[in-house]
C-alpha positions in Angstrom: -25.7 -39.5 -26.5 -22.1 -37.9 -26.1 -21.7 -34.3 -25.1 -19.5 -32.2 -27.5 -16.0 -31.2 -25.8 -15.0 -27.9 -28.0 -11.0 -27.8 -28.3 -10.6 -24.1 -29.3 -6.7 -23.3 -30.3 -5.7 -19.4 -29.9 -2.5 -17.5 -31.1 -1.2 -14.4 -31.1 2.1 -12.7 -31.6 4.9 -10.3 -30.1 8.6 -10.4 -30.1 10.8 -12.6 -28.1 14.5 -11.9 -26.9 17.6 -13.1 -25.3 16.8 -16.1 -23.3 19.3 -16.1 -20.1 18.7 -19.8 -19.1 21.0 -22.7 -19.2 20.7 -24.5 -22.9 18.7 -27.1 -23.2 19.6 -30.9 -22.8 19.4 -33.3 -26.3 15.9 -34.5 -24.3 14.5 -31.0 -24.4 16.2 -30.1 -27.9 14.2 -33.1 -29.3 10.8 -32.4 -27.5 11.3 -28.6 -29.8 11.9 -30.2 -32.7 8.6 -33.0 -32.3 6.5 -29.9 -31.1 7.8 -27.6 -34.1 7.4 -29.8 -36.5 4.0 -31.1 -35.5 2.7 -27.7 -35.7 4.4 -27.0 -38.8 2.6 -30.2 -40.2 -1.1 -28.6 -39.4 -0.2 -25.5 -40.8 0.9 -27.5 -44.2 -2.9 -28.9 -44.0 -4.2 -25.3 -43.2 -2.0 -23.9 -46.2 -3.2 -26.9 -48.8 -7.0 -25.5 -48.6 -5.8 -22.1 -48.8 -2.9 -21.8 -51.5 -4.1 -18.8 -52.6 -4.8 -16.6 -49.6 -2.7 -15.0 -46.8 -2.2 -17.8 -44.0 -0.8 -16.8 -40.0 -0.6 -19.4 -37.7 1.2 -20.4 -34.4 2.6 -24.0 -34.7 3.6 -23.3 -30.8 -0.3 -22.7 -30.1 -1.5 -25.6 -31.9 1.0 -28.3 -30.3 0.2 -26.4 -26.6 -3.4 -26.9 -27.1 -3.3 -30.6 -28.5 -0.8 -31.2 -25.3 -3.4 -30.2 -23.3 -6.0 -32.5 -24.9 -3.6 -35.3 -25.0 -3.4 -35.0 -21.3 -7.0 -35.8 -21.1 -7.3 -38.3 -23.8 -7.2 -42.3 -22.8 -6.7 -45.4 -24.8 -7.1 -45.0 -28.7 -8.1 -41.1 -28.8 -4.6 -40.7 -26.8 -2.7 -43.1 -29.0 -4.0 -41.2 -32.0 -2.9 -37.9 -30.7 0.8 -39.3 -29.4 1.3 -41.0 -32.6 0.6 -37.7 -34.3 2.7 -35.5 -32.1 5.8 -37.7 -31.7 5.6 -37.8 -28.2 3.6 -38.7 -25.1 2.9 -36.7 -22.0 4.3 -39.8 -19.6 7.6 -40.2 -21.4 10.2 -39.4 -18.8 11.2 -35.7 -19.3 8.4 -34.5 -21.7 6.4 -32.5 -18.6 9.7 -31.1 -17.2 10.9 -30.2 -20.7 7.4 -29.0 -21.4 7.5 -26.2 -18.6 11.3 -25.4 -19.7 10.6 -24.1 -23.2 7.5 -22.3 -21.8 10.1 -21.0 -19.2 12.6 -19.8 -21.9 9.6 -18.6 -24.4 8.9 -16.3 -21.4 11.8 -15.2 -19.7 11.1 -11.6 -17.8 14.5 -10.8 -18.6 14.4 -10.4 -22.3 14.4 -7.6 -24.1 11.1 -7.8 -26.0 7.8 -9.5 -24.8 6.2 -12.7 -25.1 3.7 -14.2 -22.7 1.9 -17.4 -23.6 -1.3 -18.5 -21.3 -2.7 -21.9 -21.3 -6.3 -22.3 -19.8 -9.1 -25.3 -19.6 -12.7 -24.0 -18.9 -14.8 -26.4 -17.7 -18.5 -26.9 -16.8 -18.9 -26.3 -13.5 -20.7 -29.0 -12.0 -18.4 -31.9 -14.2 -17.0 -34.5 -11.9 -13.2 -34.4 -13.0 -11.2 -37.6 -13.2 -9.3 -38.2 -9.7 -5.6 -36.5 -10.2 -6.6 -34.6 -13.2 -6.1 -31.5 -11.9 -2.6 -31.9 -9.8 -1.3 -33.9 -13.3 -2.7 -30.2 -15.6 -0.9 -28.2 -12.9 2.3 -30.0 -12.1 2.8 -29.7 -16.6 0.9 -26.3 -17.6 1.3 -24.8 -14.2 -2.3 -23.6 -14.7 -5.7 -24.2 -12.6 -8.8 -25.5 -14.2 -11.2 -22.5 -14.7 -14.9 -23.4 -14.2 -17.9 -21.7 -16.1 -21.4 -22.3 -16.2 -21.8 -23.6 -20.0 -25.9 -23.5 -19.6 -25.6 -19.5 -19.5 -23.9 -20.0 -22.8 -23.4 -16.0 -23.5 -22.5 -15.5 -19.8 -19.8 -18.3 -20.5 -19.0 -16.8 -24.2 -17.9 -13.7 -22.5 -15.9 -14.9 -19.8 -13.4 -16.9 -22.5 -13.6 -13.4 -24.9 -12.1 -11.4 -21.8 -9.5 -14.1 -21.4 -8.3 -14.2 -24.3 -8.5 -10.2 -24.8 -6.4 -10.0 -22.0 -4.0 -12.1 -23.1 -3.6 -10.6 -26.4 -3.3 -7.3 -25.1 -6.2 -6.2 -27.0 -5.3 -7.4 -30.1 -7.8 -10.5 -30.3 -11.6 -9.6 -29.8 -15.1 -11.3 -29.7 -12.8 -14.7 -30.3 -15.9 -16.8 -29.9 -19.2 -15.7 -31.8 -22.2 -15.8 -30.8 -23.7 -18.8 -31.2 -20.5 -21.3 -31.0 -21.0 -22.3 -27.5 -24.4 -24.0 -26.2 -25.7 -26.0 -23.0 -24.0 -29.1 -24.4 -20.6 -27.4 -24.1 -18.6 -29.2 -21.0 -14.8 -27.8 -22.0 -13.2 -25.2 -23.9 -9.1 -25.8 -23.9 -7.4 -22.3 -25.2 -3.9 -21.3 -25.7 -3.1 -17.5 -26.1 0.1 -15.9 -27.3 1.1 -12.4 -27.4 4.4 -11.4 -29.0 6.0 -8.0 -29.8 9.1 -7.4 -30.5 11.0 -4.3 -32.2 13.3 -4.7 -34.7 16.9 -4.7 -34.4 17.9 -2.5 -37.0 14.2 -0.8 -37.4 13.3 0.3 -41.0 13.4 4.0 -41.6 10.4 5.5 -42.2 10.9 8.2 -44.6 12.4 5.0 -47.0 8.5 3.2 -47.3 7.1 3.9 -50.4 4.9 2.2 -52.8 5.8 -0.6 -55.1 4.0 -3.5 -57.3 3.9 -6.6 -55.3 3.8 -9.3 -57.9 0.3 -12.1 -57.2 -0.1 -15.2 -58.2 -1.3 -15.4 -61.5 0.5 -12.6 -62.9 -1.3 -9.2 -62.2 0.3 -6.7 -59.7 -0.7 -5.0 -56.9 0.6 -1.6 -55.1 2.1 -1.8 -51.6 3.8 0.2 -48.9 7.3 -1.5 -48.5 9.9 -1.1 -46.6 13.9 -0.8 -47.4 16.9 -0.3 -45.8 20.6 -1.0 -46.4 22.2 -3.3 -43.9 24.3 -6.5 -43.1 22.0 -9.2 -42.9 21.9 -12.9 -42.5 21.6 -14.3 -45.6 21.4 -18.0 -47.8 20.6 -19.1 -51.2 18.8 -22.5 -51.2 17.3 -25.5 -53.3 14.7 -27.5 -52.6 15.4 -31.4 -54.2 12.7 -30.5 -56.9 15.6 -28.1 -57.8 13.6 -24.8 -56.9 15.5 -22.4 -56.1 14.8 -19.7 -53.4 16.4 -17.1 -50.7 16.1 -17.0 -47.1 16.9 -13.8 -45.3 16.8 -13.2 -41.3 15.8 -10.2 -39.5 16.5 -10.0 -36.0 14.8 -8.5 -33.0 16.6 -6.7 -30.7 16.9 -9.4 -27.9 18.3 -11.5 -30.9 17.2 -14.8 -29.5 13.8 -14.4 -31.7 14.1 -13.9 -35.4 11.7 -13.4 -38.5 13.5 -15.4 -41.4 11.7 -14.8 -44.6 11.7 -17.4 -47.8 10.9 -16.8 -51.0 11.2 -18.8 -54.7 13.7 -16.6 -57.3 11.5 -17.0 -59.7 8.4 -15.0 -59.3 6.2 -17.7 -61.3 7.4 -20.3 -59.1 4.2 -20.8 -56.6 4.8 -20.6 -52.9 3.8 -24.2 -52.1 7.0 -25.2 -53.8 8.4 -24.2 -50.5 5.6 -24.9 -48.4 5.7 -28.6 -48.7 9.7 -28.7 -47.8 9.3 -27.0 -44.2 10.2 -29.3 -40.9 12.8 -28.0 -37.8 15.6 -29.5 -39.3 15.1 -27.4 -42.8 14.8 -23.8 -40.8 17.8 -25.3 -38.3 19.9 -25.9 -41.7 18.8 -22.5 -43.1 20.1 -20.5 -40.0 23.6 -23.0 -40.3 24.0 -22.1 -43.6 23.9 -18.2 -44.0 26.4 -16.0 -44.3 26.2 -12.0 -43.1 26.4 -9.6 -46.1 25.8 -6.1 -47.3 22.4 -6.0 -49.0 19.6 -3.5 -49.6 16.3 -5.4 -48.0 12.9 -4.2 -49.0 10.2 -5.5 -47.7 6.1 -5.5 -47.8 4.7 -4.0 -44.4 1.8 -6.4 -44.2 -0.9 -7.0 -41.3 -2.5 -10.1 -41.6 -5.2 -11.9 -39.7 -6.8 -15.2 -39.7 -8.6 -18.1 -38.4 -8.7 -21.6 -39.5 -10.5 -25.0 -38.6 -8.2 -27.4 -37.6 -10.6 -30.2 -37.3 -10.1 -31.9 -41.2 -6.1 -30.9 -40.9 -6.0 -33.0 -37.2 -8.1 -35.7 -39.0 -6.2 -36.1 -42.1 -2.7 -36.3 -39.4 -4.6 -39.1 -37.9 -6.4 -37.5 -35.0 -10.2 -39.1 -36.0 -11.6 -40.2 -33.2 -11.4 -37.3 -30.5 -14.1 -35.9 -32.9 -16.3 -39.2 -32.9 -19.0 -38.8 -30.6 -18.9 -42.7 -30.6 -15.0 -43.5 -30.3 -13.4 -40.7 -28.0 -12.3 -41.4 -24.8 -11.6 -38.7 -22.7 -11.8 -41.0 -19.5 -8.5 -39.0 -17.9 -10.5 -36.1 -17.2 -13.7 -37.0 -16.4 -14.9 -40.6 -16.3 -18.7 -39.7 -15.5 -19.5 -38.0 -18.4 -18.7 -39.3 -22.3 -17.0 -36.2 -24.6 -15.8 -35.8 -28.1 -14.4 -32.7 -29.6 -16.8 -30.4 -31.0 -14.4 -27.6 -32.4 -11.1 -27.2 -32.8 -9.9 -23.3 -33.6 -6.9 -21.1 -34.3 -7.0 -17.1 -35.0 -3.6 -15.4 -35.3 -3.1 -11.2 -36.1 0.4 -9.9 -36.8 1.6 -6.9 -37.8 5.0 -6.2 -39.6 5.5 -2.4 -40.1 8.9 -0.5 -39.6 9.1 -0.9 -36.2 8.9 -4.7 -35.7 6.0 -7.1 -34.9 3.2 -7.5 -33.0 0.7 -10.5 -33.2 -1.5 -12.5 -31.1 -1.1 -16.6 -31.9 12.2 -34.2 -45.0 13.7 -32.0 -47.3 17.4 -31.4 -46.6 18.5 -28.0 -47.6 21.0 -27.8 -50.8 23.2 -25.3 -50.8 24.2 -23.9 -54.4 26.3 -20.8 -55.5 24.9 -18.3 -57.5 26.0 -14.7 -57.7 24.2 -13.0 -54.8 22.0 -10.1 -55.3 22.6 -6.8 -54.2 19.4 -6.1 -53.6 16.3 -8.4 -52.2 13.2 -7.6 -52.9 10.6 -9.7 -51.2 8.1 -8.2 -54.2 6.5 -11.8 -54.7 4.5 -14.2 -52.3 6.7 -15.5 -49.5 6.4 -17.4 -46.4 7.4 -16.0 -43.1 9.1 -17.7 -39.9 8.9 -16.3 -36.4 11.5 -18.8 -34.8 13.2 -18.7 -30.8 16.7 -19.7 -32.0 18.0 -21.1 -28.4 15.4 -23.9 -28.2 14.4 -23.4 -32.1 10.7 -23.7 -31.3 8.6 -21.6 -33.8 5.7 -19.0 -32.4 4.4 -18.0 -35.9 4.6 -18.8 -39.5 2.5 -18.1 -42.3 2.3 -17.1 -46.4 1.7 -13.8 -47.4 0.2 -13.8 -51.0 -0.6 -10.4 -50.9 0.2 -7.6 -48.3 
């Protein structure tokens, strides 16, 4: 009988800033966009069970991890998971470009903070593949970490610590009791932390409450945010003809942004929107905004959440890394048969008047309208934490109510 591998996906946020590395060739641009908008097709699977509810997720997490596991996939299991991400791991360029967006995610000399961690706990006595740990090195830069699975609550708090270090805190007890067991021979985790200040902060003394308009018509009350500023700014349509704004706030390194979408019509639902996203739409939105003079107000909102990402990888074909019959995980250890038991993502962010903190084909059609003087984001909108340089996003979600 095949032994379960648990994949376990972690995300976080913080803010990122100016990135003072050379820009990226059109191998490493495209390797972004595949990456991106893989992650931004799991998170379209995560939404689709959960139209109703507040979503965060980490697209960047999610491709990390599934990189990871690609790495260690063989015949059909890896042509499944290359299919499904766009690209393969032995293309020429992908490790190199790989390490560079990590590099320019990361770079000590921004402004704000973001430090991603990539890990692979293994059981301690497995007998590793020949090569696989130079080949997870020479991509991840990262060494194998080995546990003792059979000391399940020993090995349960060992990953916790991890990850709470790499969170700074801000994810705790990621594992519960109980999710790990003798069987267990590999855990594969990716951790984000991100926090980043604003850069034009809110005032304080201008957050008061306001009704927050849910779907389905009632109201709610909510602390939100305002300020008067210049702001980038678009007015969109989607080819069903919905119309919606788009609106980007800056952090103070400028090379990370939040851009925030919303339908004009308050009864228009949010998956309207939802269904549209790839790299290329949130590339066209930040090409097609103009700066202007507008009063912003804005929900603070802290959000956190944690999805299975084992039906949204099957339904993007990824079936038989969770077959205990089919998967073949031959590149990393070709003693022992494994199939994925688990596959996990939790994600907290924070938006108040400082900035951010968190741990984890629809061409754009411009229209003219007369522009508003005031936005307010009093309605269910989606939220995009985006790297402009490489265009890689960190975080997204849909906040139905703050």
């Amino acid at each position: 009988m095949k032994k379960p591998l648990p994949l376990l996906a972690l995300a976080f946020c913080a803010a990122l800033t100016q990135a003072r590395l050379a820009l990226p060739g059109p191998g490493v641009s495209r390797l972004a966009r595949l990456s991106t908008d893989f992650g931004i097709k799991i998170f379209q699977e995560v939404v689709r069970g959960s139209k109703d509810h507040n979503v965060a997720f980490s697209p960047y997490g999610a491709a990390s991890v599934l990189a990871m596991l690609q790495m260690a996939a063989a015949g059909e299991t890896r042509r499944q998971i290359k299919d499904a991400m766009g690209y393969g791991l032995n293309e020429k360029g992908v490790p190199r470009g790989l390490r560079w967006l990590q590099k320019a995610l990361t770079d000590p000399t921004n402004k704000d903070v973001v430090e991603t961690a990539d890990a692979l706990f293994v059981q301690r006595d497995l007998v590793l593949a020949r090569g696989f740990m130079p080949r997870f090195y020479w991509v991840f830069r990262q060494m194998v970490k080995q546990v003792n699975f059979t000391e399940s609550d020993r090995a349960c708090q060992i990953i916790n610590s991890w990850v709470q270090k790499h969170s700074e805190g801000m994810i705790q007890e990621f594992l519960a009791e109980g999710v790990l067991d003798p069987m267990t021979r590999l855990v594969v985790v990716n951790a984000i932390h991100f926090k980043g200040l604003w850069h034009l902060p809110f005032p304080k003394a201008a957050t008061r409450q306001r009704l927050f308009h849910k779907v389905g018509g009632s109201t709610v009350s909510v602390p939100m945010m305002e300020q008067t500023a210049r702001f980038n700014y678009g007015e969109f349509s989607t080819s069903e003809q919905v119309d919606y704004d788009v609106i980007e706030l800056p952090y103070q390194g400028e090379a990370l942004s939040m851009l925030i979408a919303a339908p004009f019509e308050i009864d228009t639902p949010l998956s309207a929107l939802t269904g549209t996203l790839d790299a290329r739409l949130v590339a066209e939105w930040k090409r097609n905004m103009t700066t202007v003079t507008r009063l912003l107000v804005l929900p603070k909102f802290s959000l956190e959440s944690e999805a299975d990402l084992r039906a949204p990888l099957k339904t993007l074909g990824m079936r038989d890394m969770f077959s205990a019959h089919k998967a073949n995980f031959s590149r990393l250890s070709d003693r022992e048969p494994l199939s994925v038991a688990q596959a996990l993502q939790k994600v907290k962010i924070e938006v108040n008047e400082s900035g951010t903190e968190a741990s984890s084909a629809t061409a754009a059609i411009i229209y003219s309208r007369m522009a508003p003087l005031e936005i307010v984001m009093d309605r269910p909108f989606l939220f995009v934490v985006r790297h402009n340089p490489t265009g890689a996003i960190l975080f997204m979600g849909q906040v139905m109510e703050p």
